[in-house]
N, C-alpha and C positions, 0 to 999 in steps of 0.2 A: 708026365706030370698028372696030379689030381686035379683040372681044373675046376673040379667043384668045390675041392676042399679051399683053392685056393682061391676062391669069389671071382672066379672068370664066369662065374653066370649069376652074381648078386644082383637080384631087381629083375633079371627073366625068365619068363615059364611060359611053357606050350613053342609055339611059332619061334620065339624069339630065342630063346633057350636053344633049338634045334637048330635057326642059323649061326647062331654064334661058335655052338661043338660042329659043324660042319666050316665054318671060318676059322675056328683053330685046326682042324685035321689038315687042312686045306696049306696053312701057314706051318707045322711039322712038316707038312710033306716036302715043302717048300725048302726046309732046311731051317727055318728059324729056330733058335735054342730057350732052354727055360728063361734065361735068364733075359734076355731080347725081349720075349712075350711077355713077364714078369712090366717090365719096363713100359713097352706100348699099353699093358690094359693099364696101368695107375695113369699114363697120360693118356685116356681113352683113344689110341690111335694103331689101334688091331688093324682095322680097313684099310691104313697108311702104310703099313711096315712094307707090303711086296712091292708098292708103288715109290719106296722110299729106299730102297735098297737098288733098282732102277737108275734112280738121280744120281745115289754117291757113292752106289756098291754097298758091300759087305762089309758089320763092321768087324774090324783085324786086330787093334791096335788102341794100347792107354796110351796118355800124355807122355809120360817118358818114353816108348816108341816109338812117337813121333818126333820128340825132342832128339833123339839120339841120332834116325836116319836120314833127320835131313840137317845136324848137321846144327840145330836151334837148339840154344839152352831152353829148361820146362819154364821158367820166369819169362824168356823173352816170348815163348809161342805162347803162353799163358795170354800176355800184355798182348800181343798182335792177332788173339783171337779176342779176345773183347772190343778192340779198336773196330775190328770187322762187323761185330754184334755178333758174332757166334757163341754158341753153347761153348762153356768151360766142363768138362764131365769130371765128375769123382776121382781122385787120384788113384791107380788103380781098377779101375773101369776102363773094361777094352768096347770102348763105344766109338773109337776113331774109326775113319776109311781109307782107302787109295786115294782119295778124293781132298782129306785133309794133309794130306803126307805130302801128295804132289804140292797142297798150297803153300804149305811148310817150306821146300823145298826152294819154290818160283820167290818166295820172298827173301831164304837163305841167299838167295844166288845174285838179287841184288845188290845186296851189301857187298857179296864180291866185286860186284861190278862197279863199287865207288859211294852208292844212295847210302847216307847215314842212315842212323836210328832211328832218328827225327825225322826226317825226309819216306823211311819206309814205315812208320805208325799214321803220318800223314796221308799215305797214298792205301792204304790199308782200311784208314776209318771212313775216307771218300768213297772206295769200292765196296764198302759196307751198305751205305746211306744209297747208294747208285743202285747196287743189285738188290738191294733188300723190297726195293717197288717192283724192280721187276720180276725179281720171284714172287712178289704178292700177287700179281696181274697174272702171272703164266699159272698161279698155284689155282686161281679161282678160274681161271680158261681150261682148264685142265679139267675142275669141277662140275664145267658147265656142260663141255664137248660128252664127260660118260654118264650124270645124271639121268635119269629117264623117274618115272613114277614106278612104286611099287619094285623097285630092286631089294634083293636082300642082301645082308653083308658079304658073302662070299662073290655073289654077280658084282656087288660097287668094288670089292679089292683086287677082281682079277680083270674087271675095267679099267679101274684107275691104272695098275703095271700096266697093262696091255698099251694105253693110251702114253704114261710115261718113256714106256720103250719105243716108242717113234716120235714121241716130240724132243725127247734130251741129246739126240745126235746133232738135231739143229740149233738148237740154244748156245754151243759155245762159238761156232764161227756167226752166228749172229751178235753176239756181245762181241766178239774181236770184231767184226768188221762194221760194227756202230761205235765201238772206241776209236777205232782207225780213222773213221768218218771226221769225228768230231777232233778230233789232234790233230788232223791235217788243217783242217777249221781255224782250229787255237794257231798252227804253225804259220798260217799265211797272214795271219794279225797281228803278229806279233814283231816288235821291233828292240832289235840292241843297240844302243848307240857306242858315241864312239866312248865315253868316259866308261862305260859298263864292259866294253872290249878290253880297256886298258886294266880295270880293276882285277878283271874275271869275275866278279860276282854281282849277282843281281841284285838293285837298289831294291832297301827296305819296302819303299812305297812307291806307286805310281799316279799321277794327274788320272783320273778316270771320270766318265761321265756315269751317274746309276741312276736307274732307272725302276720305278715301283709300281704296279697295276692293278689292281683288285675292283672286285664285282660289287659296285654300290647296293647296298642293303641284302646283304648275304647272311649275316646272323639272323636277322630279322624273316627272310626266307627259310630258312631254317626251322622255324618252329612253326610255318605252314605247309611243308613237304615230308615226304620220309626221308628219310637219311640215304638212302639211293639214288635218288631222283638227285638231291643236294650233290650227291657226290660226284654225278655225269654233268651238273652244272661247272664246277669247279674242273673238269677233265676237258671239257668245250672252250675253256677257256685257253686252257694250258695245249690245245690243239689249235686253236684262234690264232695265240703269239706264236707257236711252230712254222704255222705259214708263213708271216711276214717277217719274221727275224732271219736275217745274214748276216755274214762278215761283212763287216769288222764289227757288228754289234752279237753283243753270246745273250742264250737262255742261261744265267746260274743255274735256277734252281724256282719250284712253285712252291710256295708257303699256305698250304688252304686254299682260300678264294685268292690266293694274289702269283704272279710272276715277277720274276727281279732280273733286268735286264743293264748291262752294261756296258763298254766301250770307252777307247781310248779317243775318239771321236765324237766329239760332242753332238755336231749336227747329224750324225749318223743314227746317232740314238733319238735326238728329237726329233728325226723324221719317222722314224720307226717309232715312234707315241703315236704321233699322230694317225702311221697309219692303222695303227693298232686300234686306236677306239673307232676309226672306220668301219674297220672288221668286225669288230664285235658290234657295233650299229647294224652290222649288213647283217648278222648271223641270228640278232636278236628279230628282226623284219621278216626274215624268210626261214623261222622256226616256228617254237609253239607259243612266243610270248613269253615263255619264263627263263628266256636267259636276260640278265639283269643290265642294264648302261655298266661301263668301266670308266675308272678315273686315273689318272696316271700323274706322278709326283717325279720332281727330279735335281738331282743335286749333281755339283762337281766339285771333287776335290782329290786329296791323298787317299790310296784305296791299297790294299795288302791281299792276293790271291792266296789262299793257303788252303788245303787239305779238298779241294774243289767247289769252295766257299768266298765271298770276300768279303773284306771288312774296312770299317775307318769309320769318318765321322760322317764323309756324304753318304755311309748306307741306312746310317742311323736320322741322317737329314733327310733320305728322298725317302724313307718311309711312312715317315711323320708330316712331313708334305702332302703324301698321296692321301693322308687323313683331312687335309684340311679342301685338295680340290674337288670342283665340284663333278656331278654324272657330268659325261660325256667331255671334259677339257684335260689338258695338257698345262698343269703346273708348276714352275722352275722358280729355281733360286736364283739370284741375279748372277751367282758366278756361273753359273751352266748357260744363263741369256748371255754372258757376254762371251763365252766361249764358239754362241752361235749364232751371234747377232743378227748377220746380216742375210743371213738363208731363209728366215722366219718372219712374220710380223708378232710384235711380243705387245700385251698390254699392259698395265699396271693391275695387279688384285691387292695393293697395299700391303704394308708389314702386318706381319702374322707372330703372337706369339707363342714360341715351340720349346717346348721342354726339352730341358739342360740346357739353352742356351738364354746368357742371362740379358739380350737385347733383342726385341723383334724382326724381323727374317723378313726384308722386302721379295716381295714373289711379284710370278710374271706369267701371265698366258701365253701359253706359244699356239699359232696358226699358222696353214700357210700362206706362203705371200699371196697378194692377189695377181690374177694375169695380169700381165703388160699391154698397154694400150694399142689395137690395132692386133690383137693377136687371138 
């Protein structure tokens, strides 16, 4: 290739100019082709290619390659790589790997195994939203461990391989055996009864408790910190409720400054509120001051688990709750107090009204009981 002709050095001269014709010699020698390098300089990502070929391999293979060996029409692998969030490439572009072929394949094999359509787009766009943080977390740990000052491109890309080629052996039995973790989690809370035995299929909805928590005045800190600082506020938090949540209550999922907490057990979850703003009272005492009081919101009703999300009317009720309780308290809808009456002392905080519902929403403090006399 002419890399000069072709704007592989547009915008540098002297120093820079020289790392980058010794970052491309470096990247041929390496085996990458015109057309690979073509591709990485228009997404400025030369530095990445050796450390990127590491994670997925070589690419081998277009979409109809893939479609073919594992076995998936191009429309279905098409649809189940956007559910993932993955890159859809140029029909005819051989930008696929071993890496996409195996995925292809593990999903093919499903469907043998009985998972609909629906059931594998579902488990597909979960795995997406899941590994997508954790490749963002492992992609800037990765950035952190080979940056140093004053490296030039050639030293950051055979850092960055070097560094990929020992951390990518451990990455997938870490994701299996923190899958494994948490579906043994989900396995031991979970109950069929006898009408769902009989049916064989599992009821549309289920009675759940939800649960909502976020960091009082967090937009408002926002525009007095940097966007870093914000971001490790919001990560203490979602490590605050890792500590204290067990079965039979689950983490869903963090939303920003909030975590959404669930259970088919009512008092299980409103004990775990509670002890939740404990935590983060203890963690805001014995830090630097700027992590903020939490407030927690809670509803019960019909809830729908789907794609590693839930939904219904109490997720859309304990979130709009958690807007109305105050720092540091615990407040419920009367159907979640009477679900947990007697484990708690609940107060009156009067009806509240909440959008889309067209009658005001009596709510209730939960604390816990006081000791018993003599004890």
């Amino acid at each position: 290739m002419d890399f000069a002709a072709e704007g592989f050095y547009d915008g540098l001269d002297g120093a820079a100019r020289e790392e980058r014709r010794a970052l491309l010699e470096w990247l041929v020698g390496e085996g990458f082709g015109s057309d690979e390098l073509r591709r990485a300089h228009e997404r400025g990502l030369l530095v990445f290619m050796a450390g990127g070929r590491e994670v997925a391999g070589a690419t081998k293979y277009t979409l109809a390659d893939v479609a073919e060996e594992s076995g998936t029409g191009v429309a279905t692998l098409i649809r189940l790589r956007r559910a993932q969030g993955l890159l859809v490439p140029d029909a005819g572009a051989v930008a696929l790997t071993d890496v996409d072929l195996e995925n292809a394949r593990l999903l093919h094999r499903l469907g043998e195994l009985g998972f609909g359509d629906e059931q594998i787009e579902r488990m597909s766009s979960a795995l997406g939203r899941a590994l997508a943080g954790v490749a963002e977390v492992l992609r800037t740990g990765l950035l952190e461990v080979v940056l140093e000052p004053g490296l030039t491109e050639p030293e950051l890309a055979r850092r960055y391989a070097g560094a990929a080629h020992e951390i990518m052996p451990l990455a997938g039995p870490l994701v299996l055996q923190t899958l494994s973790q948490h579906l043994l989690n989900m396995v031991q809370s979970e109950a069929i009864d006898q009408v769902e035995r009989a049916s064989g299929r599992l009821p549309g909805a289920r009675d759940h408790a939800v649960a909502f928590a976020d960091l009082v005045g967090f937009t408002r800190l926002g525009e007095e910190i940097p966007p870093e600082d914000l971001g490790a506020i919001a990560q203490r938090l979602f490590a605050v409720a890792g500590d204290v949540v067990a079965p039979p209550v689950r983490l869903v999922k963090t939303i920003g400054d909030a975590v959404m907490l669930t259970s088919a057990d009512a008092p299980a979850l409103v004990q775990t509120a509670l002890t939740l703003v404990e935590a983060s009272d203890a963690e805001s005492a014995r830090g630097d001051g700027a992590f903020p009081q939490i407030r927690v919101g809670l509803a019960y009703g019909p809830t729908v688990a789907r794609g590693g999300d839930v939904f219904g009317g109490a997720v859309n009720l304990a979130s709009r709750v958690t807007t109305i309780a105050r720092a540091g308290s615990v407040l419920a809808t009367r159907e979640l107090r009477d679900a947990a009456r007697d484990e708690f002392a609940w107060s009156a905080a009067h009806a509240r009204r909440v959008k889309g519902l067209p009658e005001p929403v009596p709510l209730y403090r939960a604390r816990p009981l006081p000791p018993a006399e003599g004890l």
